[in-house]
Steps between C-alpha positions, in 0.01 A plus 500: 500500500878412474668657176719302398897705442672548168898407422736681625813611279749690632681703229895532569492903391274772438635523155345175452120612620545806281618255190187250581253772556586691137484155286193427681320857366358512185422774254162558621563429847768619760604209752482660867731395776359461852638644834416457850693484854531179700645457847772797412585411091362721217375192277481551117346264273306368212217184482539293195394192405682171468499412161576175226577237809366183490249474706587835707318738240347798628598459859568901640820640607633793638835642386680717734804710671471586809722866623619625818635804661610788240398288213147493607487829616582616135223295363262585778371813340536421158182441280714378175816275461637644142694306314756673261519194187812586380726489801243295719529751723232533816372792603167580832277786386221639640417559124520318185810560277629450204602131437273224642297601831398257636231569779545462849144347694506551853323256725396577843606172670620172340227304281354206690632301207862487559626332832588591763864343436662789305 
């Protein structure tokens, strides 16, 4: 069975994951941002769905910053990016804080989904 890959969009900060991620969440539900490791980068990202385009409606994509060396060893560990609204300040936690937490979902290896381009 061939799967067929999502979109890839590569985000041009981390502050602009974090941003995406909290408009996605809604009251009742907390948006999640994935992590795994690929051939020596600490990948974070979020899958969305390609929305109000012609004929490109509900194709997937996959949002995403990719970190390396001290960067991704700070985010490594961490089970929550927390966002601090008023300053947009980012903060890794091992524990939810004040502010928006947004969780952290570690994968074991990098979903079949996503090529093996990034």
């Amino acid at each position: 069975m061939e799967i067929e890959r999502v979109i890839m969009v590569k985000l041009s900060s981390l502050s602009d994951l974090v941003r995406l991620a909290t408009s996605l969440s809604l009251p009742q539900m907390t948006s999640y941002i994935l992590k795994f490791k690929y051939k020596g980068k600490l990948y974070l990202g979020i899958l969305g769905v390609f929305r109000d385009y012609y004929k490109y409606y509900g194709l997937p994509i996959f949002y995403y910053y990719a970190l390396e060396g001290e960067e991704a060893k700070k985010v490594e560990e961490a089970n929550y990016i927390v966002l601090t609204s008023d300053s947009e300040v980012i903060e890794f936690s091992k524990n939810a804080k004040p502010g928006r937490s947004i969780p952290l979902i570690g994968l074991a290896e990098k979903p079949v989904f996503l090529p093996d381009t990034i």
